[in-house]
KOLPA-827014 format. One record per residue (C-alpha): residue number from 1; chain; x, y, z. Coordinates in steps of 0.5 Angstrom, whole numbers, plus 2048, in hexadecimal, padded with zeros to 3 digits. Layout:
BEGIN
<atom n="NUM" chain="A" X="X" Y="Y" Z="Z"/>
...
END
This chain:
BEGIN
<atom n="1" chain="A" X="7B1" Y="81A" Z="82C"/>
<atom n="2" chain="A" X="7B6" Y="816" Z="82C"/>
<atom n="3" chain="A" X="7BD" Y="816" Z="826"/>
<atom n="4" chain="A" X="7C0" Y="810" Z="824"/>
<atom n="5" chain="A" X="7C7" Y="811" Z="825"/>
<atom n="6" chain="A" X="7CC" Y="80D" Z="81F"/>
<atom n="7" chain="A" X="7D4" Y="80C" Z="822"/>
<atom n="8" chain="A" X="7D9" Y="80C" Z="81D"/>
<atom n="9" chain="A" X="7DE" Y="807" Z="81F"/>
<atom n="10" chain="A" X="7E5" Y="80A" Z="821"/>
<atom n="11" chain="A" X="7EA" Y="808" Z="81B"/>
<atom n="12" chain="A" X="7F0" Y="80D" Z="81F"/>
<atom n="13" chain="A" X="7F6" Y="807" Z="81E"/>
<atom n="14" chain="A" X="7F3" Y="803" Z="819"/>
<atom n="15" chain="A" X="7F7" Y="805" Z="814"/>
<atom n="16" chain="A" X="7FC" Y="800" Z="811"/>
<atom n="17" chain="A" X="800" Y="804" Z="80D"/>
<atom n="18" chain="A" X="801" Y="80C" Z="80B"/>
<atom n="19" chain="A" X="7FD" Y="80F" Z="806"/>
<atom n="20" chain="A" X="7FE" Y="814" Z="801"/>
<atom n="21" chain="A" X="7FA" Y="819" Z="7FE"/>
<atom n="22" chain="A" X="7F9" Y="817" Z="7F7"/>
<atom n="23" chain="A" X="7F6" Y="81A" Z="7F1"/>
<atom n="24" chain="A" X="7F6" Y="815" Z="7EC"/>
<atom n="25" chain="A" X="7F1" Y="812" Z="7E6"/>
<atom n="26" chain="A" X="7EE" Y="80B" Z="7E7"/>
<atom n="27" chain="A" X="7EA" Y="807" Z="7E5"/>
<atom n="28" chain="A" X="7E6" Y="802" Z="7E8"/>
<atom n="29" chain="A" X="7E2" Y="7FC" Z="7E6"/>
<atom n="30" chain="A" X="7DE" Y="7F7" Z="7E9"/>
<atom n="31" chain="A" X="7DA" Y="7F1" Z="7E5"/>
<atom n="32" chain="A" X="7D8" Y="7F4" Z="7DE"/>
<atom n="33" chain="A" X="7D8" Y="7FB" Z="7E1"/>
<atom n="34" chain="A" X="7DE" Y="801" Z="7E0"/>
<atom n="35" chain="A" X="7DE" Y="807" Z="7E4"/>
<atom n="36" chain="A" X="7E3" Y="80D" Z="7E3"/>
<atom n="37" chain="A" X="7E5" Y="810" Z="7EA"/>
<atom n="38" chain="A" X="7EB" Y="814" Z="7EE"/>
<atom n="39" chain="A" X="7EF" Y="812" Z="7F3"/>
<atom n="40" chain="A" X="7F0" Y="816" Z="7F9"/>
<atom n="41" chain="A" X="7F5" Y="813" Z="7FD"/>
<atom n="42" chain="A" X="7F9" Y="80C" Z="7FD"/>
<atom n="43" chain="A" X="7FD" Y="807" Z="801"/>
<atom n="44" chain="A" X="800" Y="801" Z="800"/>
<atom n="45" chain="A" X="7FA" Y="7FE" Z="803"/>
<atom n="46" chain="A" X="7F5" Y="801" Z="7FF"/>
<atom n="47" chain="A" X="7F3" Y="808" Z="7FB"/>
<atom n="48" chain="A" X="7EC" Y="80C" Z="7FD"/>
<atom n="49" chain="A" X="7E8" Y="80F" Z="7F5"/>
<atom n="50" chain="A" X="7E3" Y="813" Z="7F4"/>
<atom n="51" chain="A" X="7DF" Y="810" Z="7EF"/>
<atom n="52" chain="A" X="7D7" Y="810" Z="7ED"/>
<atom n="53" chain="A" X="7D5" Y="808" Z="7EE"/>
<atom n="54" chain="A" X="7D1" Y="804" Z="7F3"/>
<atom n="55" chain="A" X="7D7" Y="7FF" Z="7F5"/>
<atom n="56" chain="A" X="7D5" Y="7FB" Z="7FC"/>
<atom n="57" chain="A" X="7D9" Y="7F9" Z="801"/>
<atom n="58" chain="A" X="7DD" Y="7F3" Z="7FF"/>
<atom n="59" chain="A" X="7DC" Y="7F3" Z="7F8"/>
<atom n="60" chain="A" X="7E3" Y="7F2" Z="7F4"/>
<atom n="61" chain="A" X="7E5" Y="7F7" Z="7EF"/>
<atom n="62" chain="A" X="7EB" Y="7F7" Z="7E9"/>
<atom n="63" chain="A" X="7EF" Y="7FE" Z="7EA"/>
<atom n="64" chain="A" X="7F3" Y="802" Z="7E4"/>
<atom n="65" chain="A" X="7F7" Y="807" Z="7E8"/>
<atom n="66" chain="A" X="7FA" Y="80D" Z="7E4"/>
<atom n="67" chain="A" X="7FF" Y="80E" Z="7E8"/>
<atom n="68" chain="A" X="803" Y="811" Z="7E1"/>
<atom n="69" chain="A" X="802" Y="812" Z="7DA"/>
<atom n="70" chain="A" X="807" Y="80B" Z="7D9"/>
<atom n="71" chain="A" X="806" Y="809" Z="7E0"/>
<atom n="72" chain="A" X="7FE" Y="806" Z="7E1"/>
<atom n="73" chain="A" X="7FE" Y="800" Z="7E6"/>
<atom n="74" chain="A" X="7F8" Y="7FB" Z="7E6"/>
<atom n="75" chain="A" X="7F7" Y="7F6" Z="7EC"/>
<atom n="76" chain="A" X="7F0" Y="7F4" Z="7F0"/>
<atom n="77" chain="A" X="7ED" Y="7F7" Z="7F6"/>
<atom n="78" chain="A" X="7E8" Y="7F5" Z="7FA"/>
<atom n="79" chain="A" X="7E2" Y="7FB" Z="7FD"/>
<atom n="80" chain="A" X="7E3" Y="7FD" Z="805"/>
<atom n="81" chain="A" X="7DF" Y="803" Z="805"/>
<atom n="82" chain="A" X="7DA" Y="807" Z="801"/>
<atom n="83" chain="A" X="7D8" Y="80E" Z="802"/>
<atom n="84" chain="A" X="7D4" Y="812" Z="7FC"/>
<atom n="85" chain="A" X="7D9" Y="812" Z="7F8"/>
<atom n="86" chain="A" X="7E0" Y="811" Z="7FC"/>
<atom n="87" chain="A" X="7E1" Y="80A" Z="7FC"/>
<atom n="88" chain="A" X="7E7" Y="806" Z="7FF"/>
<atom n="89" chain="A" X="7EA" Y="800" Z="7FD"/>
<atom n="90" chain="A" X="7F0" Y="7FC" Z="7FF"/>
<atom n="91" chain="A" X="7F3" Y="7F9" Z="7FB"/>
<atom n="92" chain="A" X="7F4" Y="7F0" Z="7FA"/>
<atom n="93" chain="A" X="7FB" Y="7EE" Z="7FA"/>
<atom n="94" chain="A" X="800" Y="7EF" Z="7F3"/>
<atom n="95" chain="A" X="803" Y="7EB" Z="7EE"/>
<atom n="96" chain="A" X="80B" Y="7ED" Z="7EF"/>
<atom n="97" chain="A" X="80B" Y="7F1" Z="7E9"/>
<atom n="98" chain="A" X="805" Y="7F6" Z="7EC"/>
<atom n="99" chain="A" X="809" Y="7F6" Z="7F2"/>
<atom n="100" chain="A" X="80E" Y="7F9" Z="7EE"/>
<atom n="101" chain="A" X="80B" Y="7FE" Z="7EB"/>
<atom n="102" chain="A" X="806" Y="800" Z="7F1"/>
<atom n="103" chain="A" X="80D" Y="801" Z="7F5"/>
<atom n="104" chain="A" X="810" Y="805" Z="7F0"/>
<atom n="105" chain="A" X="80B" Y="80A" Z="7EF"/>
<atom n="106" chain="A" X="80B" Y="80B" Z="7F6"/>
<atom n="107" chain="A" X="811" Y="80C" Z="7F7"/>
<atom n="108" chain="A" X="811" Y="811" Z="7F2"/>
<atom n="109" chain="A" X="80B" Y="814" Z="7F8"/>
<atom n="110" chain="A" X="811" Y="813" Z="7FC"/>
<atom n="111" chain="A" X="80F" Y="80D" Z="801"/>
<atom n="112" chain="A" X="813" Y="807" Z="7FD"/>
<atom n="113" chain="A" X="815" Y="804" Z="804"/>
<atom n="114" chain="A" X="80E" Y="803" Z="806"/>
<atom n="115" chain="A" X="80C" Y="801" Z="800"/>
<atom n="116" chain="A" X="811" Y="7FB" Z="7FF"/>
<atom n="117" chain="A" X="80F" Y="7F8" Z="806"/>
<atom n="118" chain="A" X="808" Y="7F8" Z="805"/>
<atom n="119" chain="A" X="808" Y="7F5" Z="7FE"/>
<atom n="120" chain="A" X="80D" Y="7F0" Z="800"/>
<atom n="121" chain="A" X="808" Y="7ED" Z="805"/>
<atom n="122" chain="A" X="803" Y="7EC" Z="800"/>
<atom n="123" chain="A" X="803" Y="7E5" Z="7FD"/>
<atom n="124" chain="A" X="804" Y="7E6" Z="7F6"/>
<atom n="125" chain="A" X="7FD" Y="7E4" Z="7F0"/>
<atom n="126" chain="A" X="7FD" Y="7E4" Z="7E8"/>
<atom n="127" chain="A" X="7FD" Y="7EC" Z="7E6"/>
<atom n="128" chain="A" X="7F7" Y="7ED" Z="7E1"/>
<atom n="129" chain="A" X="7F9" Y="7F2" Z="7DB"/>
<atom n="130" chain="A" X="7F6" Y="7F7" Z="7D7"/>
<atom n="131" chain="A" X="7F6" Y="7F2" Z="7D1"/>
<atom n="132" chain="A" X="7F2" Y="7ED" Z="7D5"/>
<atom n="133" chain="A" X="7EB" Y="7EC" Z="7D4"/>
<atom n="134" chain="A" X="7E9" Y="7EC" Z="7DA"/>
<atom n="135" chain="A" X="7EB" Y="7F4" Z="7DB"/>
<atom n="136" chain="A" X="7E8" Y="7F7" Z="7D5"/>
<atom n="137" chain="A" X="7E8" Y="7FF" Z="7D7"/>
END
């Protein structure tokens, strides 16, 4: 009998920036569809949620981010890897106001330094908004 043998690919160094834990609410949508779901950790690069959904790879998504009950942050994601229900996500570039707000609630993690130099090397691009018609939650 012969076993097929599936190879994982050696992601050791592939991060390009330091993750955190998180225990944040999040909510995603994609198309006409909304999920609600956890973060579990986030970088400056991106955020990993468990959430209940059947994204694909490549499938662009909107994210409301709960970091605190007056600090919620919606930006664009694009799916990386799917999982189950473990999602990775990595973020698309940010207005200069997400940046701000995406730093300074990092900062209150305690990994502000890295945080500004990331954000800063992303070209900035037209922040949706809670009152937009396009992110109905």
């Amino acid at each position: 009998m012969v076993m097929n043998t599936v190879r994982l690919p050696n992601w050791t160094g592939v991060r390009r920036f330091k993750r955190q834990s998180a225990d944040n609410r999040i909510q995603l949508r994609c198309g006409d569809l909304c999920f609600r779901g956890w973060a579990i950790d986030i970088s400056e690069g991106g955020i990993a949620v468990n959430v209940l959904c059947d994204f694909v790879v490549g499938d662009e998504v909107h994210c409301l981010i709960d970091f605190a009950e007056d600090n919620q942050l919606i930006v664009k994601a694009v799916v990386k890897r799917t999982d189950g229900f473990h999602c990775a996500l990595e973020f698309l570039p940010m207005s200069a106001m997400q940046q701000q707000q995406f730093v300074h609630a990092l900062a209150q993690r305690g990994v502000e330094e890295e945080a500004t130099q990331a954000v800063k090397q992303r070209a900035p691009i037209r922040a949706p908004s809670l009152d937009s018609p396009d992110f109905v939650i």
